[in-house]
N, CA and C of each residue as an Amber inpcrd file, in Angstrom:
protein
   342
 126.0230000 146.7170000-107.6610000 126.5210000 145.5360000-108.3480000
 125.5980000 144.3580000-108.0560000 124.8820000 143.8820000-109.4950000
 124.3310000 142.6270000-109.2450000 124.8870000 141.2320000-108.3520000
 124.7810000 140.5540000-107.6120000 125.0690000 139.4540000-107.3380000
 124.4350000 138.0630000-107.6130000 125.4410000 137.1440000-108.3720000
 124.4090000 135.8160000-109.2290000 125.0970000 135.0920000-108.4160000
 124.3060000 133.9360000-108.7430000 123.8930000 132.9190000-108.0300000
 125.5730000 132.0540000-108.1580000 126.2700000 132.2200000-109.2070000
 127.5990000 131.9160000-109.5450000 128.8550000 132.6560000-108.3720000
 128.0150000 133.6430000-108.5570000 129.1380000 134.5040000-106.4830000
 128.7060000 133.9390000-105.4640000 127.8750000 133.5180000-105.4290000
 127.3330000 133.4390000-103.9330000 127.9560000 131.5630000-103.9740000
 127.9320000 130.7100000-105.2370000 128.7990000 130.0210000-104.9300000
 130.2800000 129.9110000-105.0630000 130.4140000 130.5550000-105.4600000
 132.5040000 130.9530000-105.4120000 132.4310000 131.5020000-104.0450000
 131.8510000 132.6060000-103.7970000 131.9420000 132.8900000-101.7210000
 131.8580000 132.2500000-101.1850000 130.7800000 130.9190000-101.4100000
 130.8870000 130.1430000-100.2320000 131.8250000 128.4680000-101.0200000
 132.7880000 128.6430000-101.1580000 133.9820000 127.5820000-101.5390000
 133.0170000 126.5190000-102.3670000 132.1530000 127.0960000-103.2330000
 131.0890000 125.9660000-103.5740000 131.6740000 125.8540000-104.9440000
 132.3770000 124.8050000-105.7550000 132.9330000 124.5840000-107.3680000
 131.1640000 124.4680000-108.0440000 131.2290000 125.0550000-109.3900000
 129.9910000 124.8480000-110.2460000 130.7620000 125.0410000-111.1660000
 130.0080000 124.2710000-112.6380000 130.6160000 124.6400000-114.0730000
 129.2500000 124.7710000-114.7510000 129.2990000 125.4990000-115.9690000
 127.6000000 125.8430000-116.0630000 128.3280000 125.7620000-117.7980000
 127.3000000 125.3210000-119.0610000 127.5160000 124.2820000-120.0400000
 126.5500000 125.3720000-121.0510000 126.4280000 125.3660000-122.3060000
 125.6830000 125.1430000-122.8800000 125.1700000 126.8360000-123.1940000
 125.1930000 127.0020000-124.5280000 123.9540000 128.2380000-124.7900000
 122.2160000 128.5590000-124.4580000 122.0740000 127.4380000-125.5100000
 120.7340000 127.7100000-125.2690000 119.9400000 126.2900000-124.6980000
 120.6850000 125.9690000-123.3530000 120.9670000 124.5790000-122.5410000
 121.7040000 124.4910000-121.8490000 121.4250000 123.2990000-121.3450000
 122.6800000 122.5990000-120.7180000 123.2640000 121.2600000-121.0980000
 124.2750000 121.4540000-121.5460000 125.4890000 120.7210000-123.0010000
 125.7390000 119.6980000-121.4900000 125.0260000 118.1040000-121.7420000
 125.6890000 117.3890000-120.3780000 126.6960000 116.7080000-120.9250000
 127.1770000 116.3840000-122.0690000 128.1960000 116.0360000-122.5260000
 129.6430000 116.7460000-122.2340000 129.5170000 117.9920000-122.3730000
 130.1760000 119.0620000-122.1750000 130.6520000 119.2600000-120.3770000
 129.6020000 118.5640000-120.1510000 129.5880000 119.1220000-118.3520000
 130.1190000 118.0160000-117.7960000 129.7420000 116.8280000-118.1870000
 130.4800000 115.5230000-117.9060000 132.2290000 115.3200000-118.3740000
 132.4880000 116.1460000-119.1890000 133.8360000 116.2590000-119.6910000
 134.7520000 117.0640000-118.4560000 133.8830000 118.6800000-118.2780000
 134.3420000 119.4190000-117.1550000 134.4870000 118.6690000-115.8880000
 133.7540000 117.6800000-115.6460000 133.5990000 117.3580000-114.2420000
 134.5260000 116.5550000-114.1060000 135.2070000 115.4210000-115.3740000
 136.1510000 114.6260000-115.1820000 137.4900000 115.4400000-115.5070000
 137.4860000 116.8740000-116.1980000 138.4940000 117.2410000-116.3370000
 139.3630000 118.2790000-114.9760000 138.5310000 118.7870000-114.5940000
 138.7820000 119.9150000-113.4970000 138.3980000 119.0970000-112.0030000
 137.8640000 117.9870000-111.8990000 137.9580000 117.7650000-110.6940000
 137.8280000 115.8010000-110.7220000 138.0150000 115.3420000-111.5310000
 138.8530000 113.8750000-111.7850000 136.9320000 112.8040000-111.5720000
 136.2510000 113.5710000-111.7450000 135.2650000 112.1610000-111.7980000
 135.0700000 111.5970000-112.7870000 135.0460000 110.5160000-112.3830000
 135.1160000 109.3180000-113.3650000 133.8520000 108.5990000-113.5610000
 133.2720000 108.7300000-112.7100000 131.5440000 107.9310000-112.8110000
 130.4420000 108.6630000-111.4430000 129.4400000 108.5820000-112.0990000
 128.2790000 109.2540000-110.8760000 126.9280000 108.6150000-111.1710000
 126.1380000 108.8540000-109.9970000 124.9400000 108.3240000-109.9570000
 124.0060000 109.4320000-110.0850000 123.0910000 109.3080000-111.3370000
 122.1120000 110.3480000-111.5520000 120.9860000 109.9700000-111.1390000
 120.2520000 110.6590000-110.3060000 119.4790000 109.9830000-109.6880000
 118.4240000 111.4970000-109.5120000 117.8480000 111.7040000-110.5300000
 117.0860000 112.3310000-111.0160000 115.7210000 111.9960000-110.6540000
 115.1810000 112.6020000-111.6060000 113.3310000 112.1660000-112.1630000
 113.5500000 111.8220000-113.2940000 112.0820000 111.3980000-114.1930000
 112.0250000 110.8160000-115.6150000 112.8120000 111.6620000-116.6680000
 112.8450000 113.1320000-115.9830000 112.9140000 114.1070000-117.3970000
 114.8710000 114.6200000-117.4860000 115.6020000 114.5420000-116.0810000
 117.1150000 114.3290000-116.0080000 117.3800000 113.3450000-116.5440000
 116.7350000 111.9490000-116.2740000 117.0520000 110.4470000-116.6240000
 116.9280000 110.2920000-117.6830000 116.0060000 111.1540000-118.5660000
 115.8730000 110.9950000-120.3050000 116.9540000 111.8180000-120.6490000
 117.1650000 112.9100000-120.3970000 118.3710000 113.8680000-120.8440000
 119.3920000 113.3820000-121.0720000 120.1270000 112.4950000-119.7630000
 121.2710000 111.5690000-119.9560000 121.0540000 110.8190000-120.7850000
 120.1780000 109.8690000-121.0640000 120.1950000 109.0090000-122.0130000
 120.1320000 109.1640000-123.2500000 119.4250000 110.2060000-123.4600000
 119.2710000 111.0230000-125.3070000 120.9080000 111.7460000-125.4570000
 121.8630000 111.6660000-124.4620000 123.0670000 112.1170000-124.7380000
 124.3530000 111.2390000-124.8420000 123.5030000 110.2260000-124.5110000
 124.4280000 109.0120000-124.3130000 125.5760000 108.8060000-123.3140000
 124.9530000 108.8930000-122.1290000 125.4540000 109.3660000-120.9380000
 125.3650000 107.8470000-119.6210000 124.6350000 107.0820000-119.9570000
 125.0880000 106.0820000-119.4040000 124.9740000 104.9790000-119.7600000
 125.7080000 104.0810000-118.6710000 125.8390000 102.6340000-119.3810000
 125.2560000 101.7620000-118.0250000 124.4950000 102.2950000-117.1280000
 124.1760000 101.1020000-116.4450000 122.7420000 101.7920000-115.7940000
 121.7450000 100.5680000-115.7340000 120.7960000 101.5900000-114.5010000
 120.6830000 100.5750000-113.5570000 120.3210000 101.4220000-112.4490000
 120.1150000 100.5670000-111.1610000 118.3310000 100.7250000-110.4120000
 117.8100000 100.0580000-110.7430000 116.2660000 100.4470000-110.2010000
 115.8680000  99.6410000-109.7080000 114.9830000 100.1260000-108.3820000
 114.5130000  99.5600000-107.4560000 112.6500000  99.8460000-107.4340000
 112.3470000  99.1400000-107.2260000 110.6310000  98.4140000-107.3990000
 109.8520000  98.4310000-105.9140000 109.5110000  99.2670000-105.8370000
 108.2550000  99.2220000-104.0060000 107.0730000  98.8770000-103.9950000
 106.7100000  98.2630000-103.4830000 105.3420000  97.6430000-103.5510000
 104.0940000  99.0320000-103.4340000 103.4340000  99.8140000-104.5690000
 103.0150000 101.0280000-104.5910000 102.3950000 101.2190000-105.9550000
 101.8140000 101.9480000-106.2690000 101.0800000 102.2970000-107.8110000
 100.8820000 103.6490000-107.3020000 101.4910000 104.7310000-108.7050000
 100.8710000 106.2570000-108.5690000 100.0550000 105.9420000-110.1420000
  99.1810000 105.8170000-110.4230000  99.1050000 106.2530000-111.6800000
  98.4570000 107.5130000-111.9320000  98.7770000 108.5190000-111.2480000
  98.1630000 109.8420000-111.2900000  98.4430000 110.2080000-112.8250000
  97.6920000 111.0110000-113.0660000  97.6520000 111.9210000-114.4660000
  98.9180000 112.4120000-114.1930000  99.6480000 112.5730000-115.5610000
 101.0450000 113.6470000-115.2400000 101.9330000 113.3050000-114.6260000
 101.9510000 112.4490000-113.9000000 103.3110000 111.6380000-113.2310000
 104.1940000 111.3280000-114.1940000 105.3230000 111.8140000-114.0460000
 106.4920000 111.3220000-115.1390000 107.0200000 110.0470000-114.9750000
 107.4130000 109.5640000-116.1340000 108.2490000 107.6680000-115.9060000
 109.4860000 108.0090000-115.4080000 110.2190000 107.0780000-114.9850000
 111.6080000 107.1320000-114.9020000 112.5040000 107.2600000-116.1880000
 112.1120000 107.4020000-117.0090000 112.7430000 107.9080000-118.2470000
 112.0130000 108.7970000-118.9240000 112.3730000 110.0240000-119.2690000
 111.0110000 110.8370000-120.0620000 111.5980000 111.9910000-120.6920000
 111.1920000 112.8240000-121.5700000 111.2790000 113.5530000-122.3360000
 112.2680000 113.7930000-123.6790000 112.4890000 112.6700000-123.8730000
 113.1150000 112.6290000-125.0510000 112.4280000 112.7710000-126.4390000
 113.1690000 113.6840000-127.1350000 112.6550000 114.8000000-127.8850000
 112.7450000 113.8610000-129.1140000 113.4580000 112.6900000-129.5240000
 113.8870000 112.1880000-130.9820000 112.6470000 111.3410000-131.0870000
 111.5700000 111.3400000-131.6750000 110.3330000 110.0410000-131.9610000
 110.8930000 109.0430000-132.6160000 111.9530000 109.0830000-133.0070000
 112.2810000 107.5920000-134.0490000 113.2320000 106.8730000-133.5090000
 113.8210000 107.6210000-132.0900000 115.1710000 106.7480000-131.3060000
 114.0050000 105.5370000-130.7510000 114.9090000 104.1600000-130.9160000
 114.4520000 103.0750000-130.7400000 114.4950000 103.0790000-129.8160000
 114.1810000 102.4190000-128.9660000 114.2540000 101.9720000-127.3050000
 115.7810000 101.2840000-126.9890000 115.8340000 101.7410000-126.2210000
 117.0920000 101.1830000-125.6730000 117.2390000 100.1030000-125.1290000
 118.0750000  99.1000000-125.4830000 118.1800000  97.5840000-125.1720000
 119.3040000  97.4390000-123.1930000 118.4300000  96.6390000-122.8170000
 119.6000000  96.5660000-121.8010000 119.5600000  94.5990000-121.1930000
 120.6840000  94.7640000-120.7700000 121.2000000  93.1040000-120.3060000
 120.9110000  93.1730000-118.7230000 120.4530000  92.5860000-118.0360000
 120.0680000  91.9780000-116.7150000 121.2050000  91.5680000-116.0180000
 121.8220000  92.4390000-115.2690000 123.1490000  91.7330000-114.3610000
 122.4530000  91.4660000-113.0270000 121.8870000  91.5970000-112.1370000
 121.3630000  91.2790000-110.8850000 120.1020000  91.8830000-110.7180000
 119.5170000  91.1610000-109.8360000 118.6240000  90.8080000-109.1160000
 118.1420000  90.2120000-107.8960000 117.9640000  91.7130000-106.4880000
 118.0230000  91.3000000-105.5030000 116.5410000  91.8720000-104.6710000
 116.5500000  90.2490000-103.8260000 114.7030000  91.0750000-103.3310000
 115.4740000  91.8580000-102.1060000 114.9650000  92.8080000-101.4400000
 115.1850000  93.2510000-100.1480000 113.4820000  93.7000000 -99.2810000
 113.4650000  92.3410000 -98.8760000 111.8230000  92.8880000 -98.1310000
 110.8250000  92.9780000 -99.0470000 109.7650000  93.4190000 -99.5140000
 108.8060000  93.7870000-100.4260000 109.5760000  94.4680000-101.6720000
 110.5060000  95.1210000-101.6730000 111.4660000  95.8650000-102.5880000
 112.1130000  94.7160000-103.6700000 112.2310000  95.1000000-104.6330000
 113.3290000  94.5510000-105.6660000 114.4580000  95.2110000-106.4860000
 115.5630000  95.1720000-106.2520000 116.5100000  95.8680000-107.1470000
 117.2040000  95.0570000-107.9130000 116.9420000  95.3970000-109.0960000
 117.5840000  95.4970000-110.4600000 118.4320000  96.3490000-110.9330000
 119.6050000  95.4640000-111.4530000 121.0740000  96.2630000-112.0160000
 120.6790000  95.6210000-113.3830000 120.9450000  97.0820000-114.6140000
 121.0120000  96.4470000-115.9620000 122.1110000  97.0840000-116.3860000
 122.8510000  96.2200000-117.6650000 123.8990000  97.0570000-118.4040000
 123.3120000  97.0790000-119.8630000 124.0100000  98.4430000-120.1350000
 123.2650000  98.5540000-121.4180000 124.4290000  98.0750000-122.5570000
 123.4160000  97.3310000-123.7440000 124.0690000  96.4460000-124.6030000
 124.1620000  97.4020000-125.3330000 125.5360000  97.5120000-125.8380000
 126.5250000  97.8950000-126.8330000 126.6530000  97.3010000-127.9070000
């Protein structure tokens, strides 16, 4: 008997919900997560190419980013937003709620305009 990766987390008391045919449906998974175990909000805190996913699904309404005094501009480095597949989705507008220095660091809270 095969064993997947789905037993080995049910054996070890680990909850997973898994979405989607030929994907992963985060709309779908965000529904499961508030339905079967009550969340109501989370912090995705991904790379560019999770952080585009949510957003091409319309998955959040706030970002929180923080600024380090640093430059990668390596070839191939992904942005904090990336792979969104639609060429004609406009850019997404967002409103400026705070702005705090901490040391060389800066964090920025935006909400996105509706």
């Amino acid at each position: 008997m095969k064993v997947t990766t789905h037993d080995r987390l049910t054996e070890q008391g680990i909850s997973w919900i898994a979405t989607g045919r030929n994907g992963v449906n985060l709309v779908r998974a965000m529904e499961l997560l508030a339905e079967e175990f009550g969340v109501e909000r989370l912090a995705v805190t991904g790379g560019g190419h999770i952080n585009g996913a949510f957003l091409e699904a319309g998955l959040i309404d706030e970002v929180s980013y923080m600024v380090a005094p640093g430059i990668d501009g390596r070839a191939g480095m992904v942005a904090v937003f990336d792979g969104i597949t639609d060429k004609n989705r406009p850019a997404t507008q967002l409103r400026l709620e705070s702005v705090k220095q901490m040391g060389e660091t800066v964090w920025m809270k935006y909400k996105f305009n509706n």
